[in-house]
ROVOSE-940665 format. One line per 5 residues: number of its first residue (from 1); their letters; for each residue x, y, z of N, C-alpha, C. Coordinates in pm, whole numbers, padded with zeros to 5 digits. Each point is the difference from the previous one (the first is absolute). Layout:
NUM = A = X/Y/Z/X/Y/Z/X/Y/Z | ... .
END
This chain:
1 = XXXXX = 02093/-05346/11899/-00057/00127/-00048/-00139/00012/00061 | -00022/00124/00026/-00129/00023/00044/-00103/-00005/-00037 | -00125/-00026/-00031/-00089/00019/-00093/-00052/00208/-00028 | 00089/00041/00101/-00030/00171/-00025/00104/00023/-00106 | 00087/-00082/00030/00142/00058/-00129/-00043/-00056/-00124 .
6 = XXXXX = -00110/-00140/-00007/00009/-00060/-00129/-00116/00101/-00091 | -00073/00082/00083/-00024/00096/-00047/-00020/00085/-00018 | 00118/00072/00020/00069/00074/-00063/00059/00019/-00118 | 00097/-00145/00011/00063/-00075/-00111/-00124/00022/-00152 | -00137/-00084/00029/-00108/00020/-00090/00002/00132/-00063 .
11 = XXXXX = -00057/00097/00101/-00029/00130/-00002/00142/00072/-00123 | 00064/-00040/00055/00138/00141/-00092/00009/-00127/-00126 | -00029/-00130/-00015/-00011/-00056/-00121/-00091/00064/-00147 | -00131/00012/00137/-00123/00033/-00099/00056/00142/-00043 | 00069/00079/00060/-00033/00186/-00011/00138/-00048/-00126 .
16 = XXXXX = 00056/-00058/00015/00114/00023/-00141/-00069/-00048/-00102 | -00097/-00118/-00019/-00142/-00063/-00070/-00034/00152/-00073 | -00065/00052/00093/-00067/00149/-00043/00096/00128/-00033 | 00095/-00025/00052/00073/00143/-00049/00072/-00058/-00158 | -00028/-00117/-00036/00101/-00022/-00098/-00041/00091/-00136 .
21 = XXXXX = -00146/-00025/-00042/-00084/00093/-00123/00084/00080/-00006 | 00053/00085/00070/00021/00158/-00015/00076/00025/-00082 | 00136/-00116/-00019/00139/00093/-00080/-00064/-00066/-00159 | -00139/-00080/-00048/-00037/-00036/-00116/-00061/00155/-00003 | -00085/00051/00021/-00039/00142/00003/00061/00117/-00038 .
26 = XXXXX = 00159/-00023/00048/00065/00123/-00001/00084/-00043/-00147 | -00027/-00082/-00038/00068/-00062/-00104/-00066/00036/-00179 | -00135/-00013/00061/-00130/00054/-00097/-00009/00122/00015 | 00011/00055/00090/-00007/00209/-00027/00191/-00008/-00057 | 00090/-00019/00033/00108/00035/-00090/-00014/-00039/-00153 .
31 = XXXXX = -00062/-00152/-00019/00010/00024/-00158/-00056/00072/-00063 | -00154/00031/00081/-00080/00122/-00045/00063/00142/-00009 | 00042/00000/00106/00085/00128/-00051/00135/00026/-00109 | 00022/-00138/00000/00123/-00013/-00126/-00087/-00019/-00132 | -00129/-00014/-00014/-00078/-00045/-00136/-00043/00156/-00021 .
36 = XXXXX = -00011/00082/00082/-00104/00160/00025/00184/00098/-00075 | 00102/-00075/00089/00106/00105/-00058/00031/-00013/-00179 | 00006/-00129/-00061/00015/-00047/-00068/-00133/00057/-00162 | -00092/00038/00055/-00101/-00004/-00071/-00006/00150/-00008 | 00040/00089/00107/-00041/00133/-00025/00147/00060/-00057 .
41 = XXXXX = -00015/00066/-00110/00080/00071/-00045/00115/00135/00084 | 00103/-00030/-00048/00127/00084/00104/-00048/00181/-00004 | -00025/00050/00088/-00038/00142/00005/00108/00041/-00144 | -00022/00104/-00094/00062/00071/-00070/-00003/00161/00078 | 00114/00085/-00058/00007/00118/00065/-00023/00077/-00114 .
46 = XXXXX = -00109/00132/-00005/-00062/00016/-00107/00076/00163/00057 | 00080/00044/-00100/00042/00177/-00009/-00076/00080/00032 | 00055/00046/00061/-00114/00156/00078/-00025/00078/-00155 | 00080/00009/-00043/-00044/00084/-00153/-00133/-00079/-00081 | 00049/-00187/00020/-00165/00009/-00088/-00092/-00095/00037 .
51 = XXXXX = 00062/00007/00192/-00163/-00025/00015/-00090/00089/00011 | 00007/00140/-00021/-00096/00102/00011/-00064/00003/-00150 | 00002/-00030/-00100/00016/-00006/-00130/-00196/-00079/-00018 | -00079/00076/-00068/-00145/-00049/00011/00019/-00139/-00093 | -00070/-00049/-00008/-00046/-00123/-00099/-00014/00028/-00124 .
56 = XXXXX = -00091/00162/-00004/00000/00018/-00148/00113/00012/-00072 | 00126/00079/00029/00127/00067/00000/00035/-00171/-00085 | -00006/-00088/00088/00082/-00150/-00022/-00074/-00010/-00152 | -00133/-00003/-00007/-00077/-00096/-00142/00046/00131/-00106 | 00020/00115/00011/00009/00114/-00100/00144/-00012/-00081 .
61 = XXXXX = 00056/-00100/00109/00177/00022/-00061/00009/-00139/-00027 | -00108/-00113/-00023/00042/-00117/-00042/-00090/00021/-00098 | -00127/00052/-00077/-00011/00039/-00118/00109/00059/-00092 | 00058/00134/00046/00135/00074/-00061/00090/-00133/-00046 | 00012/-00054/00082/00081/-00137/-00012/-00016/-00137/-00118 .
66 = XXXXX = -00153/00060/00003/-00009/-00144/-00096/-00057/00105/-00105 | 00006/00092/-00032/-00093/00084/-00103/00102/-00012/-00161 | -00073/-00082/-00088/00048/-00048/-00085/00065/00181/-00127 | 00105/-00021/-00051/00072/00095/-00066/-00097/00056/-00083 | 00002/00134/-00039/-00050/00085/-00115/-00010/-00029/-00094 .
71 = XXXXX = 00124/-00053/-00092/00045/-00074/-00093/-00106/-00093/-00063 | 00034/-00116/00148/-00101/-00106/-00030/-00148/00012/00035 | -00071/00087/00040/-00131/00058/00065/-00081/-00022/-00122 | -00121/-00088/00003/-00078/00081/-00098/-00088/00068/00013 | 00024/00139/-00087/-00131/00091/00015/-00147/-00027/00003 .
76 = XXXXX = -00051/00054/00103/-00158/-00023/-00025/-00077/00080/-00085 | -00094/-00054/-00051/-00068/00145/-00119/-00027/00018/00037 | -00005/00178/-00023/-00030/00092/00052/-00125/00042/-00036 | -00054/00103/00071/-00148/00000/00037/00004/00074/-00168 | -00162/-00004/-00076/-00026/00045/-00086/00064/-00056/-00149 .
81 = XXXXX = 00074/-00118/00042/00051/-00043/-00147/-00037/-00117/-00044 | -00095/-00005/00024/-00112/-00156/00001/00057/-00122/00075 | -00116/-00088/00030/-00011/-00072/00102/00079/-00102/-00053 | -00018/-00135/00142/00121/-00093/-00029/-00047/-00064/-00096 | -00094/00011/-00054/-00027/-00138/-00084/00043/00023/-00154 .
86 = XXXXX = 00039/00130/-00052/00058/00033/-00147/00138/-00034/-00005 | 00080/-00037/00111/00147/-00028/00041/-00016/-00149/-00087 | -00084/-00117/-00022/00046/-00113/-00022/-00033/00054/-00189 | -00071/00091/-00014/-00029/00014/-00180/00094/00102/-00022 | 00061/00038/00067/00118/00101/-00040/00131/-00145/-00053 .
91 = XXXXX = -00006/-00060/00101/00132/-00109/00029/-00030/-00063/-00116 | -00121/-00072/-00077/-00009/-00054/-00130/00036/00054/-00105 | -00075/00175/00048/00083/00040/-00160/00154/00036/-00021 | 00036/-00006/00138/00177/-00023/-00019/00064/-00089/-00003 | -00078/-00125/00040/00117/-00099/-00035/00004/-00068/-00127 .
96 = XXXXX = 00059/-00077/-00023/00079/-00028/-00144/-00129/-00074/-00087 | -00054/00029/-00136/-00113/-00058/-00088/00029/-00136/-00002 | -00138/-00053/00002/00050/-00193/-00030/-00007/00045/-00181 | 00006/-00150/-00022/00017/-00004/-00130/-00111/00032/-00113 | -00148/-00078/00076/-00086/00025/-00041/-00042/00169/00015 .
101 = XXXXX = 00049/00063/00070/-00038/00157/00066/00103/00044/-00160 | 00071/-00044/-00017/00122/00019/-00119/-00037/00024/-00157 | -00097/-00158/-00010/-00080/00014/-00131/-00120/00074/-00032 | -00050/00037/00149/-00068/00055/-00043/00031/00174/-00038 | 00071/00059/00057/00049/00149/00007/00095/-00020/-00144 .
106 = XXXXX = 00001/-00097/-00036/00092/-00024/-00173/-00124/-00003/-00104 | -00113/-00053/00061/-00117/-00023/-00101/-00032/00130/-00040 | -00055/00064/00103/-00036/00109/00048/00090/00160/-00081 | 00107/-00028/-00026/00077/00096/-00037/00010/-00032/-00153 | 00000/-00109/-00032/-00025/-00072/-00198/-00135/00062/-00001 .
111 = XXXXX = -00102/-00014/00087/-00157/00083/-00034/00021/00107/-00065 | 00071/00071/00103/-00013/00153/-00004/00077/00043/-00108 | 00096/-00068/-00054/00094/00034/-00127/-00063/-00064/-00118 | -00087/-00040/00043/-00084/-00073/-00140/-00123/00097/-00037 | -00036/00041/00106/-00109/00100/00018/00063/00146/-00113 .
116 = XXXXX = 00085/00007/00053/00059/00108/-00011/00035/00019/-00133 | 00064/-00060/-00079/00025/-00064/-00147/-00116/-00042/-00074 | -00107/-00014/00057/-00136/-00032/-00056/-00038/00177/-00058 | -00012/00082/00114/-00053/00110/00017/00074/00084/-00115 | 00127/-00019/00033/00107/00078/-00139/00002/-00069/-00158 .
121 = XXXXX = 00011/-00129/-00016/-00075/-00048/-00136/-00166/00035/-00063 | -00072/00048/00100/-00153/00013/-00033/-00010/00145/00011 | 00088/00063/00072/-00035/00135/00006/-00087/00105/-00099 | 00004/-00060/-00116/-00022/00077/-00106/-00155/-00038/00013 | -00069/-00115/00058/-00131/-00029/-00013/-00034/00032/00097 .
126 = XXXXX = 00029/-00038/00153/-00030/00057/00118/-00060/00175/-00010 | 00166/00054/-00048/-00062/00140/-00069/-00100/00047/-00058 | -00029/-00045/-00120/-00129/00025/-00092/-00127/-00035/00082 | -00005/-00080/00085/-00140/-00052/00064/00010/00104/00133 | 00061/00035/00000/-00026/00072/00185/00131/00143/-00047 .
131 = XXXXX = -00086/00110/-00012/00102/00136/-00006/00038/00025/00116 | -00013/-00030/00156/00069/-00033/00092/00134/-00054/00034 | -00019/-00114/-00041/00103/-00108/-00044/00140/00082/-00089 | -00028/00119/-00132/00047/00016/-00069/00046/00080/00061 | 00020/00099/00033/00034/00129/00087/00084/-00060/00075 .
136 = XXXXX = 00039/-00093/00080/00039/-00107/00098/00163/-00028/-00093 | -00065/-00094/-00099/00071/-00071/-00048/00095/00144/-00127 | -00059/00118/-00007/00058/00076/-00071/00132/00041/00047 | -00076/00049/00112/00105/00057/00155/00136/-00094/-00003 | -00019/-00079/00014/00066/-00155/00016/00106/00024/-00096 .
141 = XXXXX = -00057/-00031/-00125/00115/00006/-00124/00069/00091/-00009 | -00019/00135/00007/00129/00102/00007/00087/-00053/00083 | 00013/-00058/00124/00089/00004/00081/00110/-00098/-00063 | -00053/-00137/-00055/-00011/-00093/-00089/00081/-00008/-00089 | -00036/00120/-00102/-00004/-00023/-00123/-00052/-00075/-00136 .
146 = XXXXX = -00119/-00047/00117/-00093/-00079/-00108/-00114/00136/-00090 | -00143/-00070/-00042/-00091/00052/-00035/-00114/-00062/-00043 | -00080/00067/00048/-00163/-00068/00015/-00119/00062/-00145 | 00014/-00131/-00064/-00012/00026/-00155/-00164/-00046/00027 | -00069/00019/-00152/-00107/-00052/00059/-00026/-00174/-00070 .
151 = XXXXX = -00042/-00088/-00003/-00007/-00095/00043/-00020/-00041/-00142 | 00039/-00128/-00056/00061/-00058/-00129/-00100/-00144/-00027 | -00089/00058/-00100/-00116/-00114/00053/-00054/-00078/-00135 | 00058/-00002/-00120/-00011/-00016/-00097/-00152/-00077/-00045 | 00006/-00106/00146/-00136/-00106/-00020/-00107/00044/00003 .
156 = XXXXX = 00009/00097/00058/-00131/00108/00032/-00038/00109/-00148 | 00087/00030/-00061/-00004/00082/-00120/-00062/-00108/-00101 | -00127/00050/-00092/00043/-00068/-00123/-00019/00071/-00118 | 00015/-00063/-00111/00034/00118/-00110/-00195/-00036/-00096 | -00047/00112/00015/-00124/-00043/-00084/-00020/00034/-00131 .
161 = XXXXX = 00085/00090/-00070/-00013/-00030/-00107/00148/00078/-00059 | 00037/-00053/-00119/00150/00029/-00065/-00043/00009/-00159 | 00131/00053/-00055/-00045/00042/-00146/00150/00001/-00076 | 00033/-00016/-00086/00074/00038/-00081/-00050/00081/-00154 | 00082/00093/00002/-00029/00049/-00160/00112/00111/-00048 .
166 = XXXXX = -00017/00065/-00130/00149/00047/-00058/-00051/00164/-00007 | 00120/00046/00058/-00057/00100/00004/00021/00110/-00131 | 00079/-00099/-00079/00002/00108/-00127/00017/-00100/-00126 | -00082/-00008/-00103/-00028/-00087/-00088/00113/-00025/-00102 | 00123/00109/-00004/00091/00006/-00117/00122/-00077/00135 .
171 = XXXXX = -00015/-00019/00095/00149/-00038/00101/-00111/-00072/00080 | 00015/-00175/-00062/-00093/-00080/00108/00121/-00076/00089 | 00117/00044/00047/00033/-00038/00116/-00033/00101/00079 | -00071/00089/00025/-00063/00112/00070/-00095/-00045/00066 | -00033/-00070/00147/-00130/-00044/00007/00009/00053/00145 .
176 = XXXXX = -00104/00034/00048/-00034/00017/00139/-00105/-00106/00111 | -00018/-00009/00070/00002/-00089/00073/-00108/00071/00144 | -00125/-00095/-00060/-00116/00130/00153/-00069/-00158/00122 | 00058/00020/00119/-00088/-00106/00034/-00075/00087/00140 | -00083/-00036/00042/-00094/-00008/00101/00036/-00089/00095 .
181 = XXXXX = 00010/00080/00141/00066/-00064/00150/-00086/00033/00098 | -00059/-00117/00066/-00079/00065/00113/00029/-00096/00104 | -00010/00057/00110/00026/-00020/00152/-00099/-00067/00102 | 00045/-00136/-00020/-00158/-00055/00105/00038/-00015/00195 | 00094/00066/00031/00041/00025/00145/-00110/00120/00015 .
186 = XXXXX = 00009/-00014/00142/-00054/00080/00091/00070/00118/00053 | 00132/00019/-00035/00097/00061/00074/00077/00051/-00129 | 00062/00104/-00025/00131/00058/-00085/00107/-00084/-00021 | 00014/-00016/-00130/00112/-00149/-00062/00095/00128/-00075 | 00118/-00082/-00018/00104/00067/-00125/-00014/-00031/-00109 .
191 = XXXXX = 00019/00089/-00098/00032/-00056/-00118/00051/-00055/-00027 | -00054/-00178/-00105/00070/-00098/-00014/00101/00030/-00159 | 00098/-00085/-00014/00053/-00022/-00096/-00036/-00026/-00133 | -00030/-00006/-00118/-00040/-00008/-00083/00119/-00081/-00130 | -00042/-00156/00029/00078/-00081/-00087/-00034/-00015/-00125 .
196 = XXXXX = 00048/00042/-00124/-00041/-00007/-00123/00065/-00057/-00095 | -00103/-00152/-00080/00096/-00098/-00049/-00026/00037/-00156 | 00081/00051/-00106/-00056/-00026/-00154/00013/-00100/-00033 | -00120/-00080/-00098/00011/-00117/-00034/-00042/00030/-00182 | 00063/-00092/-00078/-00021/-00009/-00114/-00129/-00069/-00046 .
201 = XXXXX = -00024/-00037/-00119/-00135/-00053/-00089/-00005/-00108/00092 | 00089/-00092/00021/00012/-00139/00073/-00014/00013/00146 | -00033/00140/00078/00045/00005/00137/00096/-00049/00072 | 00104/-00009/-00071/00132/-00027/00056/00044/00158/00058 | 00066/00000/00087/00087/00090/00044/00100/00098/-00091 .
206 = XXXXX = -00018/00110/-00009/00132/00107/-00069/00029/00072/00075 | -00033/00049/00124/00065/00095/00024/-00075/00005/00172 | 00087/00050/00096/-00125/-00015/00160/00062/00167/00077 | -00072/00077/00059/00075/00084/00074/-00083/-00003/00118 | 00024/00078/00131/-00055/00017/00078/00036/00144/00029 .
211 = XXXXX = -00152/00079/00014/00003/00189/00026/-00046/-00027/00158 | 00082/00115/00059/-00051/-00004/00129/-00069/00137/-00045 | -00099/00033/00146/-00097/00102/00004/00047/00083/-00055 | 00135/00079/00044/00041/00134/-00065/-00039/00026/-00141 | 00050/-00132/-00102/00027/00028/-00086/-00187/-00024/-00098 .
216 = XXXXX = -00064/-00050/00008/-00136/00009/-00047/-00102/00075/00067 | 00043/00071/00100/-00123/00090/00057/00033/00120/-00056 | -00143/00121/-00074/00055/00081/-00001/00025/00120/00104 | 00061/00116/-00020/00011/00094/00070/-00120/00032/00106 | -00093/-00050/-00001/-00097/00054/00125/-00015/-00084/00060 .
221 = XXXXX = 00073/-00120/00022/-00020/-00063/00068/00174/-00031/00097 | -00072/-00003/00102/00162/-00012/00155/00007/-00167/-00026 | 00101/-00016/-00028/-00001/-00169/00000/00027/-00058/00163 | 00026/00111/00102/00040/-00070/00171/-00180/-00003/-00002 | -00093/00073/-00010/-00098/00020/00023/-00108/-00087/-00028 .
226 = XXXXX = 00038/-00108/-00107/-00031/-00144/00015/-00144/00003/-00020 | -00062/-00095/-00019/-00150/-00031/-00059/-00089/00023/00142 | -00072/00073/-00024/-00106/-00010/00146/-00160/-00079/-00064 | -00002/00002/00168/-00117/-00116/-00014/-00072/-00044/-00101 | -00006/-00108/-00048/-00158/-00067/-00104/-00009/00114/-00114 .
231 = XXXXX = 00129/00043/00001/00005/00129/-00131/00072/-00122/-00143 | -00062/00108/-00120/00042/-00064/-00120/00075/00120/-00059 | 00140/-00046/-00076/00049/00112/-00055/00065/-00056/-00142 | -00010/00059/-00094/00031/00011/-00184/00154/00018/00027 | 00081/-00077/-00107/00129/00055/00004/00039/-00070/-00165 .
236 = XXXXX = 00047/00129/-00064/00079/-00054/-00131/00143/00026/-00002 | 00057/-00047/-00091/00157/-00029/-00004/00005/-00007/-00166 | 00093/00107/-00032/00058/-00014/-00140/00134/-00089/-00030 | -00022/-00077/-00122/00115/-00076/00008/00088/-00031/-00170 | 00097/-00027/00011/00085/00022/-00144/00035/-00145/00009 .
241 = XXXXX = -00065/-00106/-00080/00053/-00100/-00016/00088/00014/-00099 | 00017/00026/-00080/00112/-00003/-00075/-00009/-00082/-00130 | 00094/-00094/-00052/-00026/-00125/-00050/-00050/-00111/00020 | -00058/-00021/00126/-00026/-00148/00054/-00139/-00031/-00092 | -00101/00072/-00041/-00080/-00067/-00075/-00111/-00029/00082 .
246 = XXXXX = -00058/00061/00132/-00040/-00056/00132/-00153/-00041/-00064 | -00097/-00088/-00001/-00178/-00026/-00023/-00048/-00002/00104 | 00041/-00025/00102/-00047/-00023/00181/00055/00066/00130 | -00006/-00014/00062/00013/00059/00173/-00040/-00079/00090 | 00056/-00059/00107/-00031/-00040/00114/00011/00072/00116 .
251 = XXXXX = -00112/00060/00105/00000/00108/00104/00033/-00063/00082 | 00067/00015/00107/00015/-00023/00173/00014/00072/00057 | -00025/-00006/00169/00028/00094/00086/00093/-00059/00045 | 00119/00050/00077/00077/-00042/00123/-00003/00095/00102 | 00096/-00036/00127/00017/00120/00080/00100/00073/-00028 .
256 = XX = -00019/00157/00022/00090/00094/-00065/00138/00007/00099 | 00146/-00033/-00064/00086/00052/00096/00005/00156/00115 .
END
């Protein structure tokens, strides 16, 4: 061999040396291009009808879409019917009373019926102290059927002076009967009752009655019209004991039916 052929021989050794890189190259742009196909998404074919279609068009019909039912909607308050914050004291006073919320709206209602029953047992004094009150409470009783009397006060009355004597010397069960009544209120009282006990020599008991106003007042006097103020008034009563033999009397007042 020649030494011109041996290199040659060299020469086309080295150039296959150097041409070899190349098919590693072409090897790295194909996977690249198999990693680039792989990664980008397959074209889609979008309708001539809606790809012309704006963006807004798309978000307007996926609201419609999700826009929750009528039914279930809740209303917003409306302007002028007070603000949000009376919505949570509205919601208390509708929902269900605790227990304690219970006793008390029970307490509360025994008050008022106690009140109330106070006002209608006293009426008759309420009345006499306040002619306001009476007019009120007058009104009241017609509808009722009650009546506003004047006020039954016996403790307040006392008797200052009493008498017995006969009023005719040949018939001594004939005796009449004068006492003195005066009024230490401030206000118009009724005429009280007048309890009358006969007692014998021994003050034992013979005989007891009780006169209401009608019957010991005389004719000029209104027995509804009742004792007025810090007034003193005389009242006698004729009486037929009979046989009992009476030496004594015991006076009381009560309240008049």
């Amino acid at each position: 061999m020649h030494a011109f052929d041996a290199y040659q021989a060299l020469a086309a050794e080295a150039g296959n040396v150097l041409a070899a890189p190349q098919p590693l190259e072409a090897a790295e742009a194909e996977k690249k291009d198999s990693r680039a196909a792989v990664a980008a998404p397959p074209p889609v074919d979008i309708p001539a009808a809606v790809s012309h279609v704006p963006v807004e068009a798309d978000v307007k019909t996926a609201a419609v879409e999700t826009r929750v039912p009528t039914s279930q909607a809740i209303a917003a308050p409306a302007e002028g019917t007070g603000s949000t914050e009376e919505t949570p004291l509205l919601t208390r006073l509708l929902r269900e009373p605790t227990r304690a919320q219970m006793w008390t709206m029970a307490a509360a209602a025994l008050g008022l019926l106690l009140l109330v029953q106070a006002l209608f047992a006293y009426r008759s004094d309420i009345a006499a102290r306040s002619p306001a009150f009476r007019s009120v409470f007058t009104a009241l009783c017609e509808h009722v059927g009650c009546r506003v009397s004047l006020p039954q006060r016996p403790d307040l009355v006392r008797i200052e002076a009493s008498d017995v004597h006969m009023v005719d010397a040949s018939r001594p069960q004939l005796i009449q009967l004068t006492a003195t009544l005066r009024s230490y209120a401030s206000y118009d009282l009724g005429y009280p009752a007048l309890d009358l006990v006969l007692t014998n020599a021994n003050e034992h008991a013979l005989a007891r009655r009780i006169f209401p106003p009608d019957e010991y007042l005389d004719q000029s006097r209104d027995p509804q019209a009742g004792i007025p103020a810090n007034a003193e008034i005389t009242v006698a009563l004729d009486l037929d004991t009979g046989n009992l033999g009476a030496a004594g009397f015991r006076l009381d007042l009560l309240p008049a039916p």
